[in-house]
Backbone as a ProteinNet text record, in pm:
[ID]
protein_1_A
[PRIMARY]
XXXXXXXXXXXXXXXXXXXXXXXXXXXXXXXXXXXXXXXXXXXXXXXXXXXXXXXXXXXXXXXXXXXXXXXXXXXXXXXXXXXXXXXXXXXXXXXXXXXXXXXX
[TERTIARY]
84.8	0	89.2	59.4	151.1	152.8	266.4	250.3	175.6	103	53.8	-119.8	-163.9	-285.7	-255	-163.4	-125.1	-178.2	-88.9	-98.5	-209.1	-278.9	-411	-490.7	-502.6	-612.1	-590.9	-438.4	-445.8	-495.3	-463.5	-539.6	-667.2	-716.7	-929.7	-972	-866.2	-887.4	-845.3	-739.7	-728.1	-837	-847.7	-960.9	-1069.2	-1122.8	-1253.9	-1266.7	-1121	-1150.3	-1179.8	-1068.6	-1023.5	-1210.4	-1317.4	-1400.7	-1526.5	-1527.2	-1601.9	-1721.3	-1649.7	-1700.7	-1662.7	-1645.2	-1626.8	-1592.2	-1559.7	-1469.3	-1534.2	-1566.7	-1667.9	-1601.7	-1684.2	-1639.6	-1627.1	-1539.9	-1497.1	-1546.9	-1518.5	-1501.9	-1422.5	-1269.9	-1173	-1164	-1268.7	-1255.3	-1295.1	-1338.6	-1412.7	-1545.8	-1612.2	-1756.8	-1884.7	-1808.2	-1854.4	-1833.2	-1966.7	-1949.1	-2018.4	-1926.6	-1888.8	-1769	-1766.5	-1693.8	-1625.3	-1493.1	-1423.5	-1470.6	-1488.8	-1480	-1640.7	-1752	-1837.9	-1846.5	-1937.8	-1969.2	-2132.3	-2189.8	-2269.7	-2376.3	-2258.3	-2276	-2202.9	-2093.7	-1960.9	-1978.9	-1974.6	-1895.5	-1754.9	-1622.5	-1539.3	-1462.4	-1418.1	-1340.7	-1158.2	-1117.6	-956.6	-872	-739	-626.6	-523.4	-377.9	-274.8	-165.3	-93.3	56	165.1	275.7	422	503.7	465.4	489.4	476.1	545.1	526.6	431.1	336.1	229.9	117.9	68	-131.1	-201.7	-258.8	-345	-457.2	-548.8	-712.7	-774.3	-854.6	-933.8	-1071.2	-1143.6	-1291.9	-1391.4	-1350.9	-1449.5	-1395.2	-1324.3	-1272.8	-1377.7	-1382.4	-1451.8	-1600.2	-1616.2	-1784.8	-1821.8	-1723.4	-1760.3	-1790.8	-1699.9	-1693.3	-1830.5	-1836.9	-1995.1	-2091.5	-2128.7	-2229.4	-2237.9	-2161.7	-2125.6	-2236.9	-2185.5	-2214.9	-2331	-2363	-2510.4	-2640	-2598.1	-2645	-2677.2	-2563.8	-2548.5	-2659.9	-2685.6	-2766.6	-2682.3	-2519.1	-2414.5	-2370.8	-2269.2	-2178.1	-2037.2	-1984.2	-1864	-1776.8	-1647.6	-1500.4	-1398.4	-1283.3	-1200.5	-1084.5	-1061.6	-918.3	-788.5	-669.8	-556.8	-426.9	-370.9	-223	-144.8	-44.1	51.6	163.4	281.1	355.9	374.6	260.6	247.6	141.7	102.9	56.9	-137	-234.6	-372.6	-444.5	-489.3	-548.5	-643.9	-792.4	-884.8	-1005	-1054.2	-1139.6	-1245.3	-1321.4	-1451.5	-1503.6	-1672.8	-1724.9	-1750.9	-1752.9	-1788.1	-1850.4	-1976.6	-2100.1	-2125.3	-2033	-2011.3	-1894.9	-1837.2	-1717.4	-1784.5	-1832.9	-1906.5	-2032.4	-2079.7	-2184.8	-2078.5	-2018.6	-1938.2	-1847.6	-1808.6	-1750.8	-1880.5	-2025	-2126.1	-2179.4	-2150.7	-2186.5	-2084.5	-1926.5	-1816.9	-1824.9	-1914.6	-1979.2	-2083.2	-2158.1	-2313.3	-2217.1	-2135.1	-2093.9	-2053
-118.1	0	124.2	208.6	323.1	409.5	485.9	559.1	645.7	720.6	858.5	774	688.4	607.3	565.2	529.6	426.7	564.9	676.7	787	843.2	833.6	889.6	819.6	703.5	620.3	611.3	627.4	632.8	776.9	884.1	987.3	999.5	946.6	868.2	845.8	704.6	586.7	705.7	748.2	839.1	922.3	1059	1155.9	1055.6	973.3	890.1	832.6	755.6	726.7	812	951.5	1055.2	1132.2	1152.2	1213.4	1096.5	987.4	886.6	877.5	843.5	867.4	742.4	723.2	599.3	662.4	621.3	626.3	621.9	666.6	673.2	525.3	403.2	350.2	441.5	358.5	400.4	563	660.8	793.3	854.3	780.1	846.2	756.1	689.3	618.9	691	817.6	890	914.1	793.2	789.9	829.6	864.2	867.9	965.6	1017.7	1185.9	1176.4	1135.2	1148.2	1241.8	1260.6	1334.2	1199.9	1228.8	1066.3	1010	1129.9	1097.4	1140.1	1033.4	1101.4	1073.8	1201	1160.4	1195	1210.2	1214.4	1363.9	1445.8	1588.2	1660.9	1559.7	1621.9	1531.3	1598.2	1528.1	1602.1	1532.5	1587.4	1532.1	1609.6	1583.2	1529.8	1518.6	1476.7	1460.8	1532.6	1555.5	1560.1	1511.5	1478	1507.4	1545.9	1575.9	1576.6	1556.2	1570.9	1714.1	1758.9	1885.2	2024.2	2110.7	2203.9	2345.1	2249.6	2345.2	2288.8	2309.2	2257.7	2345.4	2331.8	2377	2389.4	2457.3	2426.7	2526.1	2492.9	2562.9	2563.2	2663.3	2704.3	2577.6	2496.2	2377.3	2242.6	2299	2196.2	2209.4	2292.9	2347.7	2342.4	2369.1	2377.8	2234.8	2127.7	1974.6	1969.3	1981.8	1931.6	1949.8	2091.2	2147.3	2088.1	2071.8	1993.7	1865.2	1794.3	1610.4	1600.4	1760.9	1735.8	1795.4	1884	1925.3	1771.6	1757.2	1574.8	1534.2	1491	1413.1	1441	1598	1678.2	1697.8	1735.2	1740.5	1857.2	1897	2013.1	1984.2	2081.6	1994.2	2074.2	1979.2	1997.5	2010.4	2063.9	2009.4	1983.5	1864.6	1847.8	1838	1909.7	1876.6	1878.3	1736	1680	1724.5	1828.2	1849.2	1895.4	1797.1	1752.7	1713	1624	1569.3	1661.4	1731.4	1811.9	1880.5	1806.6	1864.6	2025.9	2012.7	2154.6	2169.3	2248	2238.7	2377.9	2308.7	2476.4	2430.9	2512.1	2543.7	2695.2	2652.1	2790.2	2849.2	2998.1	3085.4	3084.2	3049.9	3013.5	2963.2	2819.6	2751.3	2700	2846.1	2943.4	2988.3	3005.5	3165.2	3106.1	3021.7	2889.1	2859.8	2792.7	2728.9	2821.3	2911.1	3036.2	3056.5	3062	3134.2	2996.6	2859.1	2777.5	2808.3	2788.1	2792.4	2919.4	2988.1	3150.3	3125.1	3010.1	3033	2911.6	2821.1	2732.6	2775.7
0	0	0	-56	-108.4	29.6	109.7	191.2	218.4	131.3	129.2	185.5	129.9	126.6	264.8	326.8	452.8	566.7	531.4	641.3	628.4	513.5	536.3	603	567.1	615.4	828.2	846.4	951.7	1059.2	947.7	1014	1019.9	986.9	976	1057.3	1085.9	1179.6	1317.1	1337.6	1445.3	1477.4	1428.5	1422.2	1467.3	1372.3	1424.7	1606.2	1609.8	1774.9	1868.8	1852.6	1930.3	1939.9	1858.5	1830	1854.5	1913.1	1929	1795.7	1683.7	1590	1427.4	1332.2	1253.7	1118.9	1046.5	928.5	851.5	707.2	605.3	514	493.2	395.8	262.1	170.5	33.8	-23.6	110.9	84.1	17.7	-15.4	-124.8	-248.3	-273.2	-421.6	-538.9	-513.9	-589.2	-665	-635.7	-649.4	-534.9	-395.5	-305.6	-234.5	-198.3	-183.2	-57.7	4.7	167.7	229	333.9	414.7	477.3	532	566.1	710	845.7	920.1	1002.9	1047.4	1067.4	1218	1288.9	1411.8	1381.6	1529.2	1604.8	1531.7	1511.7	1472.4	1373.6	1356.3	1231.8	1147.9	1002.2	936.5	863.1	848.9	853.7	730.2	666.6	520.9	592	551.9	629.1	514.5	516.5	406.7	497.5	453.6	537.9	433.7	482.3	396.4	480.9	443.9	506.7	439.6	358	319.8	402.8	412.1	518.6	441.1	333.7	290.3	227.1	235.9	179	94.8	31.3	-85.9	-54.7	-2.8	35.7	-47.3	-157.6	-203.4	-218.4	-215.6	-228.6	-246.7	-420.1	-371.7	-283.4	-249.1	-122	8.9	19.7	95.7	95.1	0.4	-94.1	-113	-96.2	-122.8	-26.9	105	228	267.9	286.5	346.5	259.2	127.5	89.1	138.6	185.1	192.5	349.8	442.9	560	570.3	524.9	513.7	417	360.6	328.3	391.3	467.1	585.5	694.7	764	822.3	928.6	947.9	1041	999.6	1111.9	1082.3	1033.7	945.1	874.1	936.8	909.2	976.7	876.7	841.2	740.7	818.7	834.2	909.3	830.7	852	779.4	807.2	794.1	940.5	819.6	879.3	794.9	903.2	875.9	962.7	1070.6	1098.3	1186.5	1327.4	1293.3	1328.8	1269.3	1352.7	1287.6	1308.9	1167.6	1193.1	1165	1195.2	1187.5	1149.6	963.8	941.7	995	1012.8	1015.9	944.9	906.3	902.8	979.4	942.1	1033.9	1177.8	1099.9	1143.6	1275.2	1198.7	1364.8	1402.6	1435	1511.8	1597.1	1504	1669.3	1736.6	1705.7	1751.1	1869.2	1840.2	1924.1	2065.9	2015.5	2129.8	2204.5	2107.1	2252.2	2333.3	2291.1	2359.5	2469.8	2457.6	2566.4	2662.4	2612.4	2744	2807.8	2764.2	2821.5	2919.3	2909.3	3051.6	3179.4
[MASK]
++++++++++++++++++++++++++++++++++++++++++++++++++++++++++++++++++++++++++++++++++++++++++++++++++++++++

């Protein structure tokens, strides 16, 4: 199995445990317009690189959020680049999320 496929699939399998949540079957075969990693309330697109730069563009983005709005979840875009995850979100629910962490 080719490395790049090996480390992805393991950042899936990670994200998914860490988020008590499961792995999208055959989400990167390209017929399947899923988000990779779903929970409860997310669904989350996931890209991994060893490069100390990433590419994220507009319908990257515009996939993701359609896959998870489908779904009827909120989407995530996660992306391990160097070993290291990072995490978009929309706006939306950014600031969703900050007024939940005030009203505690």
């Amino acid at each position: 199995m080719d490395r790049r496929i090996r480390a992805s699939r393991m950042q899936e399998r990670r994200l998914a445990q860490e988020m008590g949540g499961v792995t999208t079957a055959g989400s990167g075969n390209g017929w399947a317009v899923k988000n990779d990693v779903r929970t409860k309330a997310w669904s989350i697109e996931c890209k991994t690189t060893s490069a100390a730069r990433f590419s994220l563009t507009h319908r990257d983005l515009i996939n993701a959020e359609k896959n998870a709005l489908l779904d009827m979840r909120e989407m995530a875009f996660a992306i391990e680049m160097q070993g290291r995850t990072w995490v978009v979100l929309p706006k939306e629910t950014f600031l969703r999320l900050i007024d939940r962490e005030e009203d505690v």
